[in-house]
VOGU-3710 file (C-alpha; in Angstrom, 3 decimals, decimal comma):
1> xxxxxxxxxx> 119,329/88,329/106,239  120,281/86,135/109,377  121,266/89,823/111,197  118,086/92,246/109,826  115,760/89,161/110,870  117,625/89,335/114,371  116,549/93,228/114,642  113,149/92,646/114,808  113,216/89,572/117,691  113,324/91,693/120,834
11> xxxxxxxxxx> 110,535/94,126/119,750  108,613/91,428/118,526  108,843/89,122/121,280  107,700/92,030/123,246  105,057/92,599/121,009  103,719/89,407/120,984  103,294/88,709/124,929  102,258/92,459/125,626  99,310/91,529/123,063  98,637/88,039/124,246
21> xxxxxxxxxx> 99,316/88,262/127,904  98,940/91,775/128,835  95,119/92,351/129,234  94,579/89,288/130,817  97,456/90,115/132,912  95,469/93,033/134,023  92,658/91,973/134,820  93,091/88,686/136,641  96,431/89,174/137,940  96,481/92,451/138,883
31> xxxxxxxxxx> 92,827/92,608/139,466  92,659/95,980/137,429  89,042/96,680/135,585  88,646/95,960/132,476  87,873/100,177/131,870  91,104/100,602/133,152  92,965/97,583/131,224  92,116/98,975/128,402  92,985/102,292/129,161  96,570/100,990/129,659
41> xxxxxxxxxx> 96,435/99,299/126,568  96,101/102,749/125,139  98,493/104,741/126,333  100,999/102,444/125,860  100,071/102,561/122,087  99,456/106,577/122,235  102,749/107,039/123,994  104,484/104,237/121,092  102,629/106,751/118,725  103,887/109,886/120,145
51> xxxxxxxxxx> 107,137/109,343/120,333  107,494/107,957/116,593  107,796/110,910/114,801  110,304/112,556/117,266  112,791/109,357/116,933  111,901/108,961/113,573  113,157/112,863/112,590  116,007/112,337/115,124  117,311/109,132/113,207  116,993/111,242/110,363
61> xxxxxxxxxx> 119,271/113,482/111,372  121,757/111,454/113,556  125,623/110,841/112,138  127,690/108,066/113,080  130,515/106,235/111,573  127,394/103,254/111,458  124,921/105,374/110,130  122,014/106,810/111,497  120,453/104,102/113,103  122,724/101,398/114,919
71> xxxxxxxxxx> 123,243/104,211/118,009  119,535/104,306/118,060  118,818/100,432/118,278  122,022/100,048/120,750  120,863/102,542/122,748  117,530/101,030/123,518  118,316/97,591/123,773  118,957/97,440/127,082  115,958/99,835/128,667  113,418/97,708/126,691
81> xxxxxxxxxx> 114,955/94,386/128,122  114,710/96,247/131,525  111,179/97,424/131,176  109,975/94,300/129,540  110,999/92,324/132,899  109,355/95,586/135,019  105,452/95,289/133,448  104,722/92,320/134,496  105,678/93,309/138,407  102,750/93,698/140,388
91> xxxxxxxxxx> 102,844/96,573/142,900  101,725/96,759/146,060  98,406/99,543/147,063  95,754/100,641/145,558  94,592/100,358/142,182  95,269/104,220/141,708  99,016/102,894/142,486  98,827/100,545/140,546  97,666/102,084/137,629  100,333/105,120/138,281
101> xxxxxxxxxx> 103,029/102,479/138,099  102,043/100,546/135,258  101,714/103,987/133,261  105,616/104,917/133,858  106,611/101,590/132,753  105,042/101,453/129,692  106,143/104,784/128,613  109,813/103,477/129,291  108,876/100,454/127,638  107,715/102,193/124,863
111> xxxxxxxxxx> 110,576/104,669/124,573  112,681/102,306/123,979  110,798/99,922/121,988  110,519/102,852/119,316  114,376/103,482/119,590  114,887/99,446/118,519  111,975/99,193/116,800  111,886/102,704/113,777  115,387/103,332/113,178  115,596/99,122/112,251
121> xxxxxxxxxx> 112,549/99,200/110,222  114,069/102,188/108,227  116,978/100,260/107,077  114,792/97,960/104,479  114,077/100,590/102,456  117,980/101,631/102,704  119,653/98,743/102,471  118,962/98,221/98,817  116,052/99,383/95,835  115,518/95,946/94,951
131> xxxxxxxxxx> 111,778/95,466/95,135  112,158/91,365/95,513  115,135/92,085/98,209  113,284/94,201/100,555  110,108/91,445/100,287  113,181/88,976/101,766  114,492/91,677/104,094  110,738/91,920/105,635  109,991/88,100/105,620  113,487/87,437/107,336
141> xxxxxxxxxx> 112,474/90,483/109,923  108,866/89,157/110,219  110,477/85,349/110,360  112,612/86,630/113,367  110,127/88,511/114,936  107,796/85,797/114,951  110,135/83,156/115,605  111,140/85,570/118,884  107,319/85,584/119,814  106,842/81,871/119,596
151> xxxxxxxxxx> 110,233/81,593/122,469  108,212/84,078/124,030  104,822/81,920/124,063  106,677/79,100/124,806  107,968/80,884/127,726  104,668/81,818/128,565  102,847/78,596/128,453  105,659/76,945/130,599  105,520/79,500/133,734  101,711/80,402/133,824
161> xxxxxxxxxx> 100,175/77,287/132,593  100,118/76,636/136,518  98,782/79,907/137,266  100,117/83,903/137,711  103,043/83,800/140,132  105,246/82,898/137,026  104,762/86,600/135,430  107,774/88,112/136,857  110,029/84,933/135,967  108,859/85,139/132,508
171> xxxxxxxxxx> 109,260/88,838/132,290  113,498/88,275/133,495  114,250/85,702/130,927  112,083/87,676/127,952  114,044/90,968/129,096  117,082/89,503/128,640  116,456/87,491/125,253  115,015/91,076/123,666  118,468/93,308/125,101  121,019/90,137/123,749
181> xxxxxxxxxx> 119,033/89,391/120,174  119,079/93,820/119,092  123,018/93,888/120,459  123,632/90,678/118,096  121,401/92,014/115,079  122,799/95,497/115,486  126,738/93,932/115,378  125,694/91,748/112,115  124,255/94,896/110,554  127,243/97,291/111,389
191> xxxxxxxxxx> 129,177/96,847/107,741  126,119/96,636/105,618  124,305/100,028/107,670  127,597/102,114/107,073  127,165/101,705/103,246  123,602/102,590/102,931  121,584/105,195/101,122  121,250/108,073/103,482  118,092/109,939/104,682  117,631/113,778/103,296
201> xxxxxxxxxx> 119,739/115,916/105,224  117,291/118,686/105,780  114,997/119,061/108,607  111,365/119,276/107,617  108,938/120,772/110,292  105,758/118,955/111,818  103,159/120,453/109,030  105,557/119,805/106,083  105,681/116,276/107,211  101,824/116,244/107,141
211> xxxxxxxxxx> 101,752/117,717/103,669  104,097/115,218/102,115  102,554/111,897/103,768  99,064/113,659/102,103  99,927/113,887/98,846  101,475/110,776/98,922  98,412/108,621/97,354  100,249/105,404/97,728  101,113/105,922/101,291  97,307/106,952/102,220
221> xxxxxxxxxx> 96,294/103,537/100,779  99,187/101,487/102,500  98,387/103,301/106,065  94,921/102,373/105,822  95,261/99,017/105,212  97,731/98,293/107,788  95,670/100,106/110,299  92,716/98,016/109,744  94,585/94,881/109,212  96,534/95,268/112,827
231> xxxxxxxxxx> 93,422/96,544/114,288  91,689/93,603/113,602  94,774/91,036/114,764  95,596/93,260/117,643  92,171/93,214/118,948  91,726/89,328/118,431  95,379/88,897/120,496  93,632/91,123/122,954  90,593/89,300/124,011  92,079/85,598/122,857
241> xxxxxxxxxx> 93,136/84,357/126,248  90,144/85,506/127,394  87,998/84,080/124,923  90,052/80,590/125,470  89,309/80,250/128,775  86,002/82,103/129,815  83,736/81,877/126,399  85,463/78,020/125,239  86,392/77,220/128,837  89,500/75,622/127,770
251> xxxxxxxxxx> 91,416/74,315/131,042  94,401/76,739/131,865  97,150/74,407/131,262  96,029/74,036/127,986  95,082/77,387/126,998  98,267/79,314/128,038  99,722/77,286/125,152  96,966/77,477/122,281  99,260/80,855/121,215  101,962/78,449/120,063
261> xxxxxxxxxx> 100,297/76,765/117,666  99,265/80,408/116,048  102,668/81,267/116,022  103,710/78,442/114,494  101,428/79,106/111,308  101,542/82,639/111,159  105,595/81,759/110,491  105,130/79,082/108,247  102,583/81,499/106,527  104,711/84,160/106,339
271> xxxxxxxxxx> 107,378/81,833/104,406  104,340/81,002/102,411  103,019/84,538/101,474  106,840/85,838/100,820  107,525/83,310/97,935  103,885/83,229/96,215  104,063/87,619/96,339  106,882/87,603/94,388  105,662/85,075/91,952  102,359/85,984/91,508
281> xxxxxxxxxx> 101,840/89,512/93,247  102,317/90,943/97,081  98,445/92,370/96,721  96,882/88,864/95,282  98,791/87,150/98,306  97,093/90,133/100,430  93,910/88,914/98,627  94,032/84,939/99,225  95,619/85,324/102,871  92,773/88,088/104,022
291> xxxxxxxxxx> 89,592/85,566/102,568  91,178/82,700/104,854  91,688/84,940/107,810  88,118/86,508/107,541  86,726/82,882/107,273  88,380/81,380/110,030  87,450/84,977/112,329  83,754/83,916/111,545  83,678/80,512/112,455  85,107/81,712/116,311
301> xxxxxxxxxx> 81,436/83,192/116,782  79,943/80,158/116,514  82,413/77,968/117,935  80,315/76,032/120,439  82,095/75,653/124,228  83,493/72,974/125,411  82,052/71,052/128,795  81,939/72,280/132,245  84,342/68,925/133,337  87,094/69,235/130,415
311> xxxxxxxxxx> 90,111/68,318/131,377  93,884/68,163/130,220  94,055/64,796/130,853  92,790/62,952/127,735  91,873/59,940/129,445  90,124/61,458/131,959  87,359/62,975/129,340  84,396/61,038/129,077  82,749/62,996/126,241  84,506/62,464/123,050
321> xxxxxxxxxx> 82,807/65,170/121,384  84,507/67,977/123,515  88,022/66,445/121,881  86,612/66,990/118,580  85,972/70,611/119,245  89,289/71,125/120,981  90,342/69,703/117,591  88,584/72,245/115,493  89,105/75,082/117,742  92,677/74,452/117,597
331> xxxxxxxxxx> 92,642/73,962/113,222  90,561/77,244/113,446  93,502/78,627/114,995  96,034/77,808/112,761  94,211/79,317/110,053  93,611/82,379/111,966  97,293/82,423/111,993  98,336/81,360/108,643  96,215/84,268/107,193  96,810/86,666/109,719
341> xxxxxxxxxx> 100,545/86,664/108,853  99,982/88,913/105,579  99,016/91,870/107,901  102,674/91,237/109,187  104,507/90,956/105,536  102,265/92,478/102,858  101,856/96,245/104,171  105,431/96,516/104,842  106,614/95,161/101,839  104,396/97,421/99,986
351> xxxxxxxxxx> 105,850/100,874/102,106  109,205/101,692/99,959  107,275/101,662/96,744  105,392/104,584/99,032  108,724/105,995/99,946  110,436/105,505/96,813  106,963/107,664/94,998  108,606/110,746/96,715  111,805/111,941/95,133  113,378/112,937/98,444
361> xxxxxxxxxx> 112,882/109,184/99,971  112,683/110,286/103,706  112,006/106,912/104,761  112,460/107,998/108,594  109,417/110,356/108,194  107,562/107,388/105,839  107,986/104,793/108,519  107,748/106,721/111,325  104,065/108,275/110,452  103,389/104,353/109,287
371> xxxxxxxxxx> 103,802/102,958/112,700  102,242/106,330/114,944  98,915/106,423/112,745  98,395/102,413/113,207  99,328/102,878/116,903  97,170/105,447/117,592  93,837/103,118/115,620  95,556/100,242/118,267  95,197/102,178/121,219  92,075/103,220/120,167
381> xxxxxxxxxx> 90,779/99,422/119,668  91,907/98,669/122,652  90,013/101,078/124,683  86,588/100,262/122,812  87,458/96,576/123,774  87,832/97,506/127,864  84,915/100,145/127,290  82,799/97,281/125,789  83,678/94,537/128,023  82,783/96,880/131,032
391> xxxxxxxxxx> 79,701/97,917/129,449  79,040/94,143/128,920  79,438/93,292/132,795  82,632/91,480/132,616  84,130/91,079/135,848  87,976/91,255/137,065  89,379/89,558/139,775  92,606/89,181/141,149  91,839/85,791/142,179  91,101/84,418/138,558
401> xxxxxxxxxx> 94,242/81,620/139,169  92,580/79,320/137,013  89,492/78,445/134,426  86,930/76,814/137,161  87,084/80,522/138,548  86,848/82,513/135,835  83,509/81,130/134,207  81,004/83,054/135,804  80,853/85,956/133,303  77,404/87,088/132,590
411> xxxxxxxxxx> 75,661/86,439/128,994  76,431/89,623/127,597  80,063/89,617/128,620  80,299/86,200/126,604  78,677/87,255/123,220  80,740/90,594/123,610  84,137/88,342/123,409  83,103/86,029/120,558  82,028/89,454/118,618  85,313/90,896/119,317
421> xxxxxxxxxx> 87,247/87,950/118,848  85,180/87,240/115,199  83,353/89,856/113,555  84,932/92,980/114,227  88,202/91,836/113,130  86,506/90,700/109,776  85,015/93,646/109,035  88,086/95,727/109,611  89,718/93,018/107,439  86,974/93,579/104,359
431> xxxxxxxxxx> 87,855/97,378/104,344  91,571/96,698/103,971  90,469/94,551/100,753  88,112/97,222/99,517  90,818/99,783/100,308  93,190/97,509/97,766  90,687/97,258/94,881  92,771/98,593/91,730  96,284/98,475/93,069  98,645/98,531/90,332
441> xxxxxxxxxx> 101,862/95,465/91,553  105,248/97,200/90,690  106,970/93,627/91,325  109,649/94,423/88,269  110,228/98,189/89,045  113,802/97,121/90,716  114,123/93,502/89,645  117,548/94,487/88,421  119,081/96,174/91,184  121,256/94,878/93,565
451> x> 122,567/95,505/97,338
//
């Protein structure tokens, strides 16, 4: 468990800064428009989509004495640590440079995430048929991805809290944590991935592939509700630094670190929603975590600001009602992220009894269309978010060091955030639930199967 939840670190870590940090990165560090942020945003997510099929079918069909997918994960580990440390470089020249630049990275970046990323996802529905098993294999790989992501945050908070020269630091020591944790996972998985089931030998073309994932009813369901689900968290990761400091007007120092605390529940959540889906059902857990996660999006519209003169220093604050809504934005948080964290256990957990519907169980082709159709509705998100914030007036500025300067958005700009940041990401979240209505739980299908 220790190893598989190892696996997932380095991608997730990645994961977790490129969505928190990245945009904001864009725009007020490299002084990039917000058209163009987003832009990025999606290719990097097209490209991740792209090139999941092709690895996918390629880990299908690669032999080794460790199976087909240690060479994969070994293979990228040390290009993603590499090109994690190389996005948050900024170049020098124009923004046509820049934009050049940042477009070859991420394609490396993304190229190699997928290599880490597919071939270790594929293993939890080869490892073992044991429904309850591969609900622990997912928590332990969601548990180390988000434990990976909080080091990450941490990270974060510590070299930018003071402004954007520590990007590049950060980038180094997160580079180097992703290529050490996938060498370490993929050594602890070597003698448990040489015994497991095997994909299909065959090779099925790109339309046959199509046709299967079609008629696959439970696999239609489960992609849909993972694309809405990480639609809606992806965009609120997006636009939440943003909406920390320009539409709250929390102080930098403190915002950079308001991520933690999310982390922090979405992992205790995730412990949460593991043990009361196998006792009581993975699609009631879905149920209960969505409802708190839609309630808590709502309440960030309304959220009201805090004061112009908020400061870090608590005895400096003369208002004592801007610490009680530091207080309540920070609870609203933590809810966000304790129901948030079934998008990150539920859909996956609910895949293999996809995979395991089709007799041939390619679960290289199942996972790999799983990940490239919810990358493609992320990159997609992601654009409408820099298309609306640019229709909204927001402005980006490579001087944006701190809060004080990044306050003079106009009116639209504001109520743009809050709606991304609140009410999109609860509507996508009610679709997922209507999407679910009449599930039938297969909890004891494999109860009695072991590794």
């Amino acid at each position: 468990m220790i190893s598989y939840g190892l696996g997932d670190a380095g991608t997730g870590l990645a994961a977790t800064q490129l969505g928190f940090y990245l945009f904001p990165f864009f725009t007020s560090a490299a002084g990039l428009p917000a058209f163009i942020a987003g832009s990025l945003l999606m290719v990097i997510k097209i490209w991740d989509a792209i090139n999941d099929p092709i690895i996918g079918w390629l880990s299908d069909h690669t032999k080794s004495r460790w199976g087909p997918r240690l060479p994969w994960m070994i293979a990228g580990a040390f290009p993603l640590g590499i090109s994690l440390a190389a996005i948050w470089w900024i170049p020098p020249g124009s923004t046509m440079q820049k934009t050049l630049y940042y477009i070859a990275i991420t394609i490396l970046l993304m190229t190699a995430y997928t290599s880490v990323n597919l071939p270790f996802a594929a293993l939890s529905t080869e490892l073992t048929q044991n429904t309850a098993i591969r609900t622990r294999l997912n928590a332990a790989r969601f548990t180390g991805s988000i434990l990976a992501g909080l080091s990450g945050l941490i990270v974060a908070a510590g070299l930018l809290s003071s402004g954007n020269h520590g990007y590049v630091s950060m980038g180094r020591i997160t580079g180097s944590i992703a290529t050490l944790a996938t060498l370490i996972s993929c050594w602890g998985l070597a003698p448990f991935a040489k015994k497991a089931r095997r994909p299909a030998p065959q090779s099925e073309p790109f339309k046959f592939q199509l046709k299967r994932i079609l008629k696959n009813k439970l696999f239609i369901r489960i992609i849909s509700l993972y694309l809405l689900l990480w639609c809606g968290l992806q965009l609120m990761q997006t636009v939440s630094i943003i909406y920390l400091e320009q539409v709250m007007r929390v102080p930098t120092e403190i915002s950079k670190w308001i991520p933690i605390p999310f982390q922090i529940s979405a992992l205790l959540g995730l412990q949460f929603w593991s043990l009361y889906s196998n006792k009581f059902g993975r699609v009631k857990a879905l149920y209960w975590g969505a409802k708190i996660w839609i309630l808590a999006c709502l309440i960030t519209i309304i959220l009201p600001p805090l004061s112009y003169n908020f400061t870090a220093n608590l005895y400096e604050i003369k208002d004592y009602y801007d610490i009680l809504k530091m207080i309540f934005l920070l609870i609203t948080i933590v809810v966000i992220g304790f129901g948030a964290s079934t998008a990150y256990l539920i859909p996956w957990s609910l895949l293999p009894d996809a995979i395991d519907a089709d007799p041939e169980k390619p679960a290289g082709i199942y996972t790999a269309w799983m990940v490239l159709i919810q990358k493609i509705g992320i990159g997609l998100s992601v654009q409408m978010l820099g298309l609306l914030l640019s229709f909204a007036g927001y402005i980006s500025s490579n001087q944006c060091l701190d809060v004080e300067n990044c306050l003079l958005q106009p009116s639209s700009a504001i109520t743009t955030i809050r709606i991304c940041m609140g009410l999109i990401p609860s509507l996508l979240i009610t679709f997922g639930l209507l999407i679910m209505r009449g599930w039938k739980n297969n909890e004891s299908q494999f109860q009695t199967n072991h590794l």
